[in-house]
MARTORBA-591204 format. One record per residue (C-alpha): residue number from 1; chain; x, y, z. Coordinates in steps of 0.25 Angstrom, whole numbers, plus 5000, padded with zeros to 4 digits. Layout:
! MARTORBA-591204
(NUM, A, (X, Y, Z))
...
! end
This chain:
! MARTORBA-591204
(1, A, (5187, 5036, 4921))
(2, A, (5176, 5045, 4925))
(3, A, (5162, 5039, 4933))
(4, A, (5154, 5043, 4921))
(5, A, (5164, 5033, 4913))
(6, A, (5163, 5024, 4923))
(7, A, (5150, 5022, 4923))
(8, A, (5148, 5021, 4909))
(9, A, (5158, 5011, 4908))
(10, A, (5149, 5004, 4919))
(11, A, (5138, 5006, 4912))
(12, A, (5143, 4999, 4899))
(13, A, (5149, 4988, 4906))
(14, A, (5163, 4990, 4906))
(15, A, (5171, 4989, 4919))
(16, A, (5180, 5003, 4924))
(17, A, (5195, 5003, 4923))
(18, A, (5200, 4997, 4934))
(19, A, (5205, 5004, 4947))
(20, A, (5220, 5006, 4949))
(21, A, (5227, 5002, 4962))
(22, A, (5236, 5014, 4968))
(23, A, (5241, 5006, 4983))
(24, A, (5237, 4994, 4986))
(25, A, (5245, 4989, 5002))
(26, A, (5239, 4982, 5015))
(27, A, (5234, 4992, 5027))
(28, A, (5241, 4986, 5038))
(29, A, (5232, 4993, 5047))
(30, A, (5219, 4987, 5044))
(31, A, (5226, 4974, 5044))
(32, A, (5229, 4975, 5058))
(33, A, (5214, 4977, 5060))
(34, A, (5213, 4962, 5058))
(35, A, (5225, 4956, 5064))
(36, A, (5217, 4952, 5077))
(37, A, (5226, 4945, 5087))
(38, A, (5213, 4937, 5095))
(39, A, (5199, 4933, 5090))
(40, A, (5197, 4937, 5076))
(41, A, (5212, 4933, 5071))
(42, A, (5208, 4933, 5054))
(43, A, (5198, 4931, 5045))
(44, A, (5194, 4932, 5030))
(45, A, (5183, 4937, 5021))
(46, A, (5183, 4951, 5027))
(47, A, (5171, 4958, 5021))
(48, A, (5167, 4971, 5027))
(49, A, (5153, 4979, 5026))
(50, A, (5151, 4991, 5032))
(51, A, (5139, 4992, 5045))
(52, A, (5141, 5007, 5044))
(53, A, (5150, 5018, 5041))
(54, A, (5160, 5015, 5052))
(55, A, (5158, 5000, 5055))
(56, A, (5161, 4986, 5046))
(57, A, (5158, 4973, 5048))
(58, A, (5168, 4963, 5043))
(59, A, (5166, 4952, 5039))
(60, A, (5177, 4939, 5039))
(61, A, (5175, 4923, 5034))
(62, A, (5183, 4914, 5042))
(63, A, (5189, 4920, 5054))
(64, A, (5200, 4916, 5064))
(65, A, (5197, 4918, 5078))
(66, A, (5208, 4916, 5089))
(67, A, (5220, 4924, 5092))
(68, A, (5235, 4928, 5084))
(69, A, (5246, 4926, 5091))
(70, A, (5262, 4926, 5085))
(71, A, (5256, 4925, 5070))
(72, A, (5247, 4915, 5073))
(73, A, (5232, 4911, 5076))
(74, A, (5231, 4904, 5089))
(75, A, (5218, 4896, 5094))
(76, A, (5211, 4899, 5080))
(77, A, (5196, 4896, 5077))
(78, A, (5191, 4899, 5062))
(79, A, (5175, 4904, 5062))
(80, A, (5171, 4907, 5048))
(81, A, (5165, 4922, 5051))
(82, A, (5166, 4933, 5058))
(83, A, (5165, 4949, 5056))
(84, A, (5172, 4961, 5062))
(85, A, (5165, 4975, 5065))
(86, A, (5173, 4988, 5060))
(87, A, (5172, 5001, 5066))
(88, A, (5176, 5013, 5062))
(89, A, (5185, 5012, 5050))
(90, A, (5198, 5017, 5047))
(91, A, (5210, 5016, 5057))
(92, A, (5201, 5018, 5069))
(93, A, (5192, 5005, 5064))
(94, A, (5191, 4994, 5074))
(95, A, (5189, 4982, 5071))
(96, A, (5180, 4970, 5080))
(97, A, (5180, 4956, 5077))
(98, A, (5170, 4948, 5079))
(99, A, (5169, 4933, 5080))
(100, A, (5158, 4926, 5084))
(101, A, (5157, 4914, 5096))
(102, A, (5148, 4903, 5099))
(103, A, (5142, 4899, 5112))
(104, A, (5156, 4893, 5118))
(105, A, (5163, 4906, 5112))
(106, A, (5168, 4897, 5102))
(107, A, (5173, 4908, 5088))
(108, A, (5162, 4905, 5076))
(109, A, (5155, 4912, 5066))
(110, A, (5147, 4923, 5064))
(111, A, (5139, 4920, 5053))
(112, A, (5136, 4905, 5052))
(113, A, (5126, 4897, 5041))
(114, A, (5113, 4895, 5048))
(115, A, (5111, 4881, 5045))
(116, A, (5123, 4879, 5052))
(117, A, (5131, 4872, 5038))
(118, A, (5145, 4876, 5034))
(119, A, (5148, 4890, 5037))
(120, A, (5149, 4905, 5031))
(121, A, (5161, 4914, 5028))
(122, A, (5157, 4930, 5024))
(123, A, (5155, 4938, 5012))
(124, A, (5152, 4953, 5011))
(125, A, (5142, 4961, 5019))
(126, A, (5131, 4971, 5017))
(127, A, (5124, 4979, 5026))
(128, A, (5109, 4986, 5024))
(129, A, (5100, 4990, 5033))
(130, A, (5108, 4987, 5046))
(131, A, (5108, 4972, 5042))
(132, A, (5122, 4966, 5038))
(133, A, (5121, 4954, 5027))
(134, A, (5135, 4945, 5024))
(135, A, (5136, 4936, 5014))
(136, A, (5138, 4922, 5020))
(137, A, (5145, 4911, 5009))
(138, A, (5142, 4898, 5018))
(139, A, (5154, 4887, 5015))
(140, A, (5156, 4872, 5021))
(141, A, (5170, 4865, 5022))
(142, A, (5175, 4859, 5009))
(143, A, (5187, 4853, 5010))
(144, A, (5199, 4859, 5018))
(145, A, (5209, 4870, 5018))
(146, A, (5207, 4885, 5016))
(147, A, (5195, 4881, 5004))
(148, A, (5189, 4869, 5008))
(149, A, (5175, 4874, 5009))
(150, A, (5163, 4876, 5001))
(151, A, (5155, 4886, 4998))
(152, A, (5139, 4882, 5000))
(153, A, (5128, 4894, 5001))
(154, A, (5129, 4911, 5004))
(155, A, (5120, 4916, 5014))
(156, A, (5116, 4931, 5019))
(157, A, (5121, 4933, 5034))
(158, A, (5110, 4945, 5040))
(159, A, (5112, 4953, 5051))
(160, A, (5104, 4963, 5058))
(161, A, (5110, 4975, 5064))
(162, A, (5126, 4971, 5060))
(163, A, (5132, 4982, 5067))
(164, A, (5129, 4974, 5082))
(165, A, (5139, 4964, 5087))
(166, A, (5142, 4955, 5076))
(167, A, (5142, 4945, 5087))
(168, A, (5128, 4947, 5089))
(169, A, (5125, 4945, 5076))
(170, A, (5111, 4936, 5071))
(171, A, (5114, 4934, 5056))
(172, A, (5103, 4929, 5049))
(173, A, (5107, 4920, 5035))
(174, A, (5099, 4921, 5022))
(175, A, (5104, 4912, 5009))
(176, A, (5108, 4919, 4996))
(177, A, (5102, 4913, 4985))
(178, A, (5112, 4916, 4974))
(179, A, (5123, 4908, 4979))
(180, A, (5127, 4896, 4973))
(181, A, (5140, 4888, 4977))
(182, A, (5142, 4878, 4966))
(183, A, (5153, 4870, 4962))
(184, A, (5152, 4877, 4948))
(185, A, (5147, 4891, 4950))
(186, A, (5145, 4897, 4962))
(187, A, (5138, 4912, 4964))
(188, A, (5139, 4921, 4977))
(189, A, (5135, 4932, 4982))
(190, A, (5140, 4942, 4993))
(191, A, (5155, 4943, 4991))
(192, A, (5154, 4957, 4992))
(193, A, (5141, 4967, 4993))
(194, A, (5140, 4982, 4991))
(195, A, (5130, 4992, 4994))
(196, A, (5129, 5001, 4982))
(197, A, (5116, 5011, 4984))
(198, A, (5104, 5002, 4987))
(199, A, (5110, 4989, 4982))
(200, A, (5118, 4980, 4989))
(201, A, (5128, 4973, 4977))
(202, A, (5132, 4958, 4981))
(203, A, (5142, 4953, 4974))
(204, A, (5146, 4938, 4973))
(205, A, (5153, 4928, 4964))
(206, A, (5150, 4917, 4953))
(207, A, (5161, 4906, 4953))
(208, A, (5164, 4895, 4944))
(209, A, (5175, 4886, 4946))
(210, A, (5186, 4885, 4937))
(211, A, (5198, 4875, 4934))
(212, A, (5206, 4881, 4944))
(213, A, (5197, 4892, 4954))
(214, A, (5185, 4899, 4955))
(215, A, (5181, 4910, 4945))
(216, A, (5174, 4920, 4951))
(217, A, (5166, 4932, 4946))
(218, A, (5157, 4941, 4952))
(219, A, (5143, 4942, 4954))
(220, A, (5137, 4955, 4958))
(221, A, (5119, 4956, 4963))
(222, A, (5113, 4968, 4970))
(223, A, (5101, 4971, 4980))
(224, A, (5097, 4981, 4986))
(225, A, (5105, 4985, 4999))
(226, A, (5096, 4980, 5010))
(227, A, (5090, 4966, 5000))
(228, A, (5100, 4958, 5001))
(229, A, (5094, 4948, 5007))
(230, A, (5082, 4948, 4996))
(231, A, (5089, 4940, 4986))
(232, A, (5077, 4941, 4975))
(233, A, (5081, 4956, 4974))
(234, A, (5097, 4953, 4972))
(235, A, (5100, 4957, 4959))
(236, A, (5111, 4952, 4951))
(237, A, (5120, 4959, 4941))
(238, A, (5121, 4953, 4926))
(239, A, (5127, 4959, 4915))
(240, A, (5122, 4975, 4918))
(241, A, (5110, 4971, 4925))
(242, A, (5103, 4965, 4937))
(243, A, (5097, 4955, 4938))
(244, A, (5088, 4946, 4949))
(245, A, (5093, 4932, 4944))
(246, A, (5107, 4928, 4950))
(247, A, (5109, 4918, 4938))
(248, A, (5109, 4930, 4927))
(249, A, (5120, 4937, 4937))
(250, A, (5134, 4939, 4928))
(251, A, (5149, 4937, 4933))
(252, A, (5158, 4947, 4934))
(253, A, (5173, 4948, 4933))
(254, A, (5183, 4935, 4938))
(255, A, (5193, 4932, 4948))
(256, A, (5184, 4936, 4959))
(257, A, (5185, 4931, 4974))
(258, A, (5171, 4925, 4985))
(259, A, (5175, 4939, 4992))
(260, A, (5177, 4952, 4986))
(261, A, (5172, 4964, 4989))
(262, A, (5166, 4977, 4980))
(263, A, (5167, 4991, 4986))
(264, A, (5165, 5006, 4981))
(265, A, (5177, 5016, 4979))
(266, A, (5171, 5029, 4982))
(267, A, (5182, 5035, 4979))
(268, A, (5184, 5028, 4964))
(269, A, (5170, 5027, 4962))
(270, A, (5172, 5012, 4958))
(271, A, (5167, 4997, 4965))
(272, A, (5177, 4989, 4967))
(273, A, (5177, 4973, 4969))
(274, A, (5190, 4967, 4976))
(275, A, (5194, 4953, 4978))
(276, A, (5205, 4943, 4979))
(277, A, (5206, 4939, 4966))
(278, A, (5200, 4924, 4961))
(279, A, (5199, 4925, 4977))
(280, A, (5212, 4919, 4981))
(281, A, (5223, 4929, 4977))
(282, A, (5234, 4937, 4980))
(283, A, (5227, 4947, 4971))
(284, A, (5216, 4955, 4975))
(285, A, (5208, 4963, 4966))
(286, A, (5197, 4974, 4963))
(287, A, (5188, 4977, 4951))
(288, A, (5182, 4991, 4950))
(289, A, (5168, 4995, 4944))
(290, A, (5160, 5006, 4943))
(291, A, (5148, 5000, 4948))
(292, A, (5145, 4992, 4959))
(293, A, (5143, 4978, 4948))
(294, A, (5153, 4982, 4940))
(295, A, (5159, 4979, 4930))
(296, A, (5172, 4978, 4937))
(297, A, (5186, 4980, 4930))
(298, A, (5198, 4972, 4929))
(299, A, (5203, 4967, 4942))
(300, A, (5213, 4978, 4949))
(301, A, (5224, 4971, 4957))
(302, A, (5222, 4977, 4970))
(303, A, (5232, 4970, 4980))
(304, A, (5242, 4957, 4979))
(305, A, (5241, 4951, 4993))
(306, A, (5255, 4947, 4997))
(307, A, (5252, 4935, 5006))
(308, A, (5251, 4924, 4993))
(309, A, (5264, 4927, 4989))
(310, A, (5271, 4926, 5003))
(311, A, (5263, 4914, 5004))
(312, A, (5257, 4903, 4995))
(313, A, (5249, 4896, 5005))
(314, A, (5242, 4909, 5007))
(315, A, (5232, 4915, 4999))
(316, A, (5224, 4928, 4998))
(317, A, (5209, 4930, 4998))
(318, A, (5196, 4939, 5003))
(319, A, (5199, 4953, 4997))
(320, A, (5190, 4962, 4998))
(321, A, (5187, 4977, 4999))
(322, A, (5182, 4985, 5013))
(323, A, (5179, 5000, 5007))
(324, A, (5177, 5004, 5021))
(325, A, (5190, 5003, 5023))
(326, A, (5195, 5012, 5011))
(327, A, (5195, 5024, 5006))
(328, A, (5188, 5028, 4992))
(329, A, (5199, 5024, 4981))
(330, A, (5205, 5012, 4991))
(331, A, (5201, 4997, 4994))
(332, A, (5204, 4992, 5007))
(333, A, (5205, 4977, 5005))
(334, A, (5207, 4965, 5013))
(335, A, (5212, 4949, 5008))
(336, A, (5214, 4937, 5016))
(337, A, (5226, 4930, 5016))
(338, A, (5224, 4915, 5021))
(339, A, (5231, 4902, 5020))
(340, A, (5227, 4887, 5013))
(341, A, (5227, 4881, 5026))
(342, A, (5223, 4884, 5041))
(343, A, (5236, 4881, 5046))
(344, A, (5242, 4894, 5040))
(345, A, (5232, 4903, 5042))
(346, A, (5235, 4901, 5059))
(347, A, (5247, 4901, 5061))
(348, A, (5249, 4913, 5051))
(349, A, (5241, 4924, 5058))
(350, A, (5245, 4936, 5045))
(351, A, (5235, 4927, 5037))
(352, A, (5220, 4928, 5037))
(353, A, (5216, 4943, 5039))
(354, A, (5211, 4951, 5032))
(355, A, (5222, 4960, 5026))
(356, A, (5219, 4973, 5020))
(357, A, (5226, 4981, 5009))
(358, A, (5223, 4994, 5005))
(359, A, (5221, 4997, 4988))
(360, A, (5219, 5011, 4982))
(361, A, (5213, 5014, 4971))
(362, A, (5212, 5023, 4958))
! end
C-alpha cells in the first residue's frame, strides 16, 4: 500500500492492513542488562522516555531491592517506584539504577502521594522544555495477593531539570481531572504518551467490568507538547474530531491492557500500539495505524511469552514498546513475568524482570 493510499484510507476512516511479523526471539543481551545481583534486583511497568539523544530514563512500578544469590532474593524490601538512567544506547549502553533511601537509609520510593495516602506505581513519561512529567495511578491495599488493591485517583509527577540525579529529584504533584476510578466505568489517562510535532498525544483507557474481566478500550486526547499540565487545553478524540469535553471522547478497539505503549516506525511509516493482550496474557500484541489516533488494524500477534505454559502459577503482563532500542522496521519489547503470590516471586529470581524480545516488522 502506497502512503497516498494510506492516508486516504485514514482519511475515510478505515484502519491499514495490518503489519506482518518476519522474527520475533528474546535479546539475551539486553536481558542481562537487568539481571542485577545487588540493590535493584527486579521490577515492573518499564516505561522509558527519552531526556536526549543518547540518554533514557526508566521508569519501573514495584521494585525489589536487596541482593540475588543461588536463584534467589535474599533480604528483600518491595518499594513501589524507582527509575533507572540509560546512557548511550546500543551495546555500549549502561545502565544505573536508582532507588531512593530515607533518612535511616531504609529503600523507599521515589515518587510518593503528597498527602501521604496509599501509594503510586508509574505510567509513561513525556518530556518538554527540560521538564520531565510521569503519569502517577495512586492505588491503596484491597485485599491480598498479587491484586489486592485498588485503584483511587492519577496524579502528574513534575520535575525540573530531570537529567540531574534522580536522587536529587524534587517532584512536584498536580491531579488530573479526567480520571475516574469507578466501580463501573473507570477512565485513565497516561498509559502511554507521544510527541508528534507540537502535540503531545496521551493515550488512556475506558473500562467496564464484565461477567468475567475488565473490557478495555482505548482513549486517545492531545495538547500541545509543553501544556500538559493545562488541562483546559487537553483535547480529546471523538469520532474524527477533537473535542475540549472528556465525556464526548469515543473508545476505541478491545482487549487492551492499563500499560501499553504507541511508537512510530520510521521505517514502515506506521504508529504502532503494543500490549499484553486483555492485560494478563501469554499474548502480546500490536495494532498499526497511519496516524498517531488511528484507526488502528486488527490485532497482529507479535510474541507468545513462554513462561505461562511452563508454569500456571505464573502470569505475563506489562508489554510495551521502547523505539529507542530499535531500528526503523523493529519493535523492541519488554513483558513482566510475575507470580500469584510473594512467595514465588523470591525464591525464584528468573521471575520479575523486565524481559525483552526483539520483533521485525514488514
Amino acid at each position: 500500500m502506497n502512503a497516498t493510499a494510506l492516508v486516504l484510507l485514514t482519511c475515510l476512516g478505515a484502519p491499514p492492513e495490518p503489519l506482518t511479523v518476519v522474527k520475533s526471539e528474546p535479546d539475551a543481551a539486553l536481558n542481562a542488562k537487568f539481571r542485577l545481583k545487588d540493590g535493584w534486583v527486579g521490577g515492573d511497568g518499564a516505561f522509558s522516555v527519552a531526556l536526549s539523544d543518547k540518554r533514557f530514563l526508566w521508569l519501573f512500578s514495584d521494585t525489589w531491592v536487596g541482593t540475588v544469590r543461588d536463584g534467589t532474593r535474599k533480604d528483600v524490601k518491595m518499594v513501589n517506584n524507582t527509575v533507572a538512567v540509560q546512557d548511550g544506547t546500543g551495546a555500549d549502553a549502561t545502565f544505573a539504577f536508582a532507588v531512593q533511601e530515607g533518612a535511616k537509609g531504609e529503600a523507599r520510593a521515589i515518587f510518593t502521594p503528597p498527602d501521604g495516602k496509599g501509594w503510586f506505581w508509574q505510567f509513561a513519561g513525556h518530556v518538554a522544555d527540560d521538564t520531565l512529567h510521569v503519569f502517577l495511578p495512586r492505588f491503596e491495599k484491597a485485599g491480598d495477593g498479587a491484586f489486592g488493591f485498588k485503584a483511587l485517583d492519577m496524579w502528574l509527577g513534575t520535575v525540573e531539570k530531570p537529567d540531574a540525579d534522580p536522587l536529587k529529584w524534587k517532584p512536584k504533584y498536580t491531579k488530573v481531572p479526567f480520571a475516574n476510578f469507578d466501580e463501573k466505568r473507570k477512565v485513565s489517562f497516561g498509559s502511554a504518551v507521544l510527541t508528534v510535532g507540537d502535540h503531545a498525544y496521551v493515550y488512556g483507557y475506558e473500562e467496564r467490568q464484565t461477567r468475567f474481566f475488565p473490557a478495555r478500550k482505548l482513549l486517545v486526547a492531545r495538547v500541545a507538547k509543553d501544556k500538559l499540565l493545562s488541562f483546559d487545553a487537553w483535547r480529546f478524540y471523538a469520532n474524527g474530531e477533537w473535542k475540549p469535553d472528556m465525556k464526548d471522547a469515543t473508545a476505541q478497539i478491545d482487549a487492551l491492557a492499563t500499560e501499553f505503549s504507541v511508537s512510530y516506525l520510521p521505517g514502515l511509516k506506521r504508529y504502532a500500539l503494543v500490549y499484553t493482550e486483555n492485560g494478563l496474557s501469554e499474548r502480546v500484541v500490536g495494532r498499526f495505524a497511519a496516524a498517531p489516533e488511528g484507526p488502528w488494524s486488527d490485532p497482529v500477534l507479535l510474541y507468545t511469552c513462554p513462561e505461562m505454559k511452563k508454569d500456571k502459577k505464573v502470569f505475563s503482563y506489562a508489554a510495551k514498546a521502547h523505539p529507542h532500542l530499535a531500528t526503523g522496521d523493529e519493535l523492541v519489547i519488554s513483558y513482566v513475568v510475575n507470580a500469584h503470590d510473594l512467595g514465588p516471586v523470591i525464591n525464584n529470581a528468573e521471575l520479575y524482570w523486565p524481559t525483552f524480545v526483539r520483533v521485525r516488522l514488514k
